[in-house]
C-alpha positions, 0 to 999 in steps of 0.5 A: 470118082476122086476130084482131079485135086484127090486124083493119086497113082496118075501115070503121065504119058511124054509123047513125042514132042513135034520138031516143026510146029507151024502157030500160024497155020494152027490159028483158027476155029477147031471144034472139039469132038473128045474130051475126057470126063470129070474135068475141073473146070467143065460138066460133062455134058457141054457140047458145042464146045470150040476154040478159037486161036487168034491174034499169034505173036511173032514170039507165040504168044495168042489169044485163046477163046473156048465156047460151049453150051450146055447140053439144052444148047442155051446161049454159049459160054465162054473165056477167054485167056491166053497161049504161048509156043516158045517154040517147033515141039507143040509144047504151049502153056495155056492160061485163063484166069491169069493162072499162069502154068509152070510146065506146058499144058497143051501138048499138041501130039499130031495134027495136020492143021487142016483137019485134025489136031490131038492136045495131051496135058497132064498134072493131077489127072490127065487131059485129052481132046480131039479137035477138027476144023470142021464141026461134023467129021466122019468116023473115019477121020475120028478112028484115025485121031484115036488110032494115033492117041493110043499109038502115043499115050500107052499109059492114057486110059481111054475109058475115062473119055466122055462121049463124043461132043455133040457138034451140029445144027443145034449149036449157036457158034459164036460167029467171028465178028462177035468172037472178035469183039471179045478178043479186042 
């Protein structure tokens, strides 16, 4: 496989922007249950992984913290950055690093707030997670999330997605009262 930075005939998918993108009802832990292989920025066998979207700003600024472990469930590794929703479409930039992206890289295509959300980026690869609020979902809830990603990313190739994200009684979860302390 070529690095993303290598990656060449990347096809990108524009779904559907949303029209009333609730920040606040978005805000919150979500657990990652599907991302795709080979990202820069991670191995493919963190598990455990969550965010957490707090702090939103009444001009949609937030602050975003990502945890994972690796896949022997070690201590929890963790960034923290930044996000920003100008406005309704689900169209965010998220930033860590101080790396601050030109165009949106956090494109919510369908959530519900309560259960699901699906998050689509692309540059020189393409970028796909399903996220749950609640850590172990049913494969109902999961055949739904994909039934809706195919339906919006006709050109995403879907076996380029890892295998599900382990989520369970094995994961140290960063408890909110730590999170906070980092967010401060």
């Amino acid at each position: 496989l070529l690095p993303a930075s290598q990656a060449t005939n990347v096809i990108c998918d524009t779904p559907t922007p949303l029209t009333n993108f609730d920040g606040a009802a978005y805000m919150g832990v979500w657990y990652e249950q599907q991302s795709v292989l080979d990202q820069p920025f991670g191995d493919n066998s963190i598990t455990c992984t969550q965010a957490r979207y707090s702090n939103l700003l009444a001009d949609g600024h937030f602050t975003v913290r990502n945890a994972s472990e690796t896949s022997n469930f070690s201590p929890s590794l963790s960034v923290t950055g930044t996000g920003y929703c100008p406005d309704l479409s689900g169209q965010c930039y998220v930033s860590f690093y101080g790396k601050k992206p030109t165009l949106p890289n956090y494109n919510v295509i369908a959530t519900d707030y309560t259960s699901f959300s699906i998050v689509y980026s692309c540059d020189s690869m393409q970028y796909l997670y399903f996220l749950t609020r609640d850590n172990i979902i049913d494969d109902t809830l999961y055949a739904k999330m994909m039934g809706i990603a195919k339906a919006s990313l006709p050109n995403f190739d879907f076996t380029k997605l890892n295998t599900r994200t382990y989520q369970g009684e094995k994961c140290n979860y960063e408890s909110p009262i730590l999170a906070s302390l980092f967010l401060q």
